[in-house]
N, C-alpha and C positions, 0 to 999 in steps of 0.2 A: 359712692360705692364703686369701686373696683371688680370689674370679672374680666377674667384671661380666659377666653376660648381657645382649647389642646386639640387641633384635628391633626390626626395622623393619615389621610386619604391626602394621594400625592396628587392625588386629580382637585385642580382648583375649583373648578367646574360642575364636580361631582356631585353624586349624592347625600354626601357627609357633610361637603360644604354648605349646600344647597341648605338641607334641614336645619345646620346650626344658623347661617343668616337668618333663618325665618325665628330662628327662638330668640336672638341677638334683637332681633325687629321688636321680637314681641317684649322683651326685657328692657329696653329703651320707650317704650309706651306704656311701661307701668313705674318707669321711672318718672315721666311727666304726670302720669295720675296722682303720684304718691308725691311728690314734691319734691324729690331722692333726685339728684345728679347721680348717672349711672354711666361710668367710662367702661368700656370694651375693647379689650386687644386681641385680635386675631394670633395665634401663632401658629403655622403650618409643620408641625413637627416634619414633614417629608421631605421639606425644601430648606432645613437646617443641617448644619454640619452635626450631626453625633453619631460617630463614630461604632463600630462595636464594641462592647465589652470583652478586655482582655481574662481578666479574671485575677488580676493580681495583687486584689484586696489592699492597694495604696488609698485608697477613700478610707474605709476602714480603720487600718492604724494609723497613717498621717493626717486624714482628711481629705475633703472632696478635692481642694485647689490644690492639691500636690501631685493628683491623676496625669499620669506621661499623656492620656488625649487631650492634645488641645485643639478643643472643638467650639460649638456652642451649649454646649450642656448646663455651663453654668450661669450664661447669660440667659439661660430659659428660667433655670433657677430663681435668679434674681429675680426675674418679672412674676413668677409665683408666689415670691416671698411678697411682693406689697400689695398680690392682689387681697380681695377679702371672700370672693369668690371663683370656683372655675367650671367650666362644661369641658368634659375630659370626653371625645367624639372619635370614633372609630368605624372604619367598614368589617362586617363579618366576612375572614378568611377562614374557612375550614372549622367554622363551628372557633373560631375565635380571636381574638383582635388581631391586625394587620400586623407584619413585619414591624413597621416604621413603629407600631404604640409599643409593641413586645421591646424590642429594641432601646425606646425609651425607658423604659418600667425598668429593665436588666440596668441600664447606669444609672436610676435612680437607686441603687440598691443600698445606698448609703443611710436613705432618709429609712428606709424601713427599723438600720440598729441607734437612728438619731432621732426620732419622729418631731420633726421641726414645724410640722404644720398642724397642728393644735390651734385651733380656732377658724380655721376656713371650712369651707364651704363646697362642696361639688355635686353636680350631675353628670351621670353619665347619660351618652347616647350612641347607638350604634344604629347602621344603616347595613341593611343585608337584600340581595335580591329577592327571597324567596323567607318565608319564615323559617325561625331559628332558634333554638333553644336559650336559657337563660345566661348556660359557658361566657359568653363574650363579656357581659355583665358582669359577672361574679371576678374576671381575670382583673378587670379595671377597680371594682369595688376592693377586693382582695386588697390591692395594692395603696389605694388611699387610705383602707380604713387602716395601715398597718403604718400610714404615714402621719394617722392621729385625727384623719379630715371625717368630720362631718359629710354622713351622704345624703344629700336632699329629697334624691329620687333618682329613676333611671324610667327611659325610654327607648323601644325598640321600635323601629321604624322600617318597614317594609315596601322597600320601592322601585323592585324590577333593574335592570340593565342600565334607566336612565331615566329620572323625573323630572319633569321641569317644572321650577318654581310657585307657578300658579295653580299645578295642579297638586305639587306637596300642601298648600297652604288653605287649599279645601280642602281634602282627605283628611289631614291631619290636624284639621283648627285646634276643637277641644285639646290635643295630646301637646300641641306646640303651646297653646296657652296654660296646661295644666305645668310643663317642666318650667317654665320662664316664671309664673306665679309661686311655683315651691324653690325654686331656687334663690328668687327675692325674697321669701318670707324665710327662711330657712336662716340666711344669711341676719335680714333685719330685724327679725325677731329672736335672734342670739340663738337659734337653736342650737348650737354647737354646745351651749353650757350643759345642756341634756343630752350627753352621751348615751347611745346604743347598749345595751346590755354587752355586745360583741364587742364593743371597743372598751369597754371596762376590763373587761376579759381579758381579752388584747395588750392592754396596761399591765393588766397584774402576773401575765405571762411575762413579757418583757423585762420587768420591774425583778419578777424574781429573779429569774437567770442572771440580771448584772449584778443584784448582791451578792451573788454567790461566786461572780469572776473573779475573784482573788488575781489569778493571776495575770488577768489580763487591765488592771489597773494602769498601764502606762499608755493605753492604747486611749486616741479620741472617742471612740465610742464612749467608754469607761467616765473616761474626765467628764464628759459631756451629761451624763446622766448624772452624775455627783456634782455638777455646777447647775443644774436645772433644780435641784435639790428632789427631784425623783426617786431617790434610794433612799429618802427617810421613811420608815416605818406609818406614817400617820400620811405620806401623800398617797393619793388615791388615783389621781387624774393627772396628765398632763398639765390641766389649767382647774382654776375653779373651777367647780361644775355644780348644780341644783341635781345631783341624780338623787334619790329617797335610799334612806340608810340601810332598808332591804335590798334594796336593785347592789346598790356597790355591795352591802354584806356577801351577796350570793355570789357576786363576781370574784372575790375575791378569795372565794373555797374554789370556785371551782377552775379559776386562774394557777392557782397555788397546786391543783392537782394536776393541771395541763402542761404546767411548768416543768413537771417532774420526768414526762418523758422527751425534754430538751437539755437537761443539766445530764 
């Protein structure tokens, strides 16, 4: 089992780190319980090169690798694509994720008209001084669930100016053993075949509007959803799915209606 841990907290040290090691901890000893080899890769999105978003819609029509930044953007990519899991980590800035994850989320903006990650896995986690609304959550969920990923769970974590490790890992046992346990089960236990009512939704949103792109068939987005074979009438899902033939029926009226104020 593959998880890529996404912290956007430029502080190594910090609070954001601090919590994901302890979930990392905890995910690597349920990987010895379970029998499961469990690889973990850290990525520090703050200490990568990516760049701002220009806005020049080259990911779009040409594709992500024809974008004029050349950065690390799609070497992060890559190591997303073989994970089977992610914990996507952030600190609360102003009631919402940090520069560096926004930042991130704006050039990943390709995967939202491509949804390439169908069939993984994420939790989120955010680290905030003081308590916080759900905002910072919902910014990062938003953005997977639109990228096709199964959400395992999320966790908000509340820990002052500066906690240190032994005292995150009492406070928060239960919490850090509850995200590390849903994100192993979530992943081994195929949850992703049981898509969210919201991301049926989500499909059938999507789905409509590129049938109806007539004109914009020459563009990669276009190609890509007619090479997935997405645009036939009878696919439902990015991948297989076990959803009950009420769950997708309903999603798919009310996909078809939510559509309408997009075309």
């Amino acid at each position: 089992m593959k998880i890529v841990s996404l912290v956007s907290s430029f502080r190594l040290d910090g609070n954001t780190n601090r919590i994901v090691s302890l979930i990392e901890k905890q995910l690597l000893a349920i990987g010895v319980r379970e029998n499961i080899p469990i690889e973990i890769e850290r990525i520090q999105l703050g200490h990568k090169d990516i760049m701002t978003c220009r806005g020049c819609r080259v990911c779009f029509d040409r594709g992500e690798d024809k974008c004029p930044l050349k950065d690390d953007l799609l070497s992060v990519l890559n190591k997303m694509n073989k994970a089977d899991g992610i914990i996507a980590a952030s600190p609360v800035y102003v009631e919402d994720v940090n520069g560096i994850m926004k930042n991130w989320i704006d050039r990943m903006a390709f995967i939202c008209h491509r949804p390439a990650f169908a069939g993984k896995t994420v939790y989120i986690v955010t680290t905030s001084g003081m308590g916080t609304s759900s905002h910072t959550v919902n910014t990062i969920k938003t953005a997977f669930t639109t990228w096709g990923v199964k959400i395992a769970g999320a966790s908000r974590f509340r820990a002052g100016k500066w906690m240190a490790s032994s005292e995150m890992e009492t406070k928060y046992a239960v919490e850090i053993k509850k995200a590390a346990e849903q994100l192993f089960r979530t992943i081994n236990d195929r949850s992703y075949t049981k898509p969210s009512l919201y991301s049926l939704i989500a499909f059938k949103v999507q789905q409509t509007c590129w049938q109806k792109a007539t004109k914009q068939q020459d563009t990669v987005d276009y190609k890509y959803w007619l090479n997935m074979g997405w645009l036939e009438k009878d696919c439902k899902y990015y991948i297989p799915n076990k959803a009950g033939f009420v769950k997708i029926g309903f999603a798919r009226i009310i996909g078809t209606i939510a559509a309408a104020f997009f075309i």
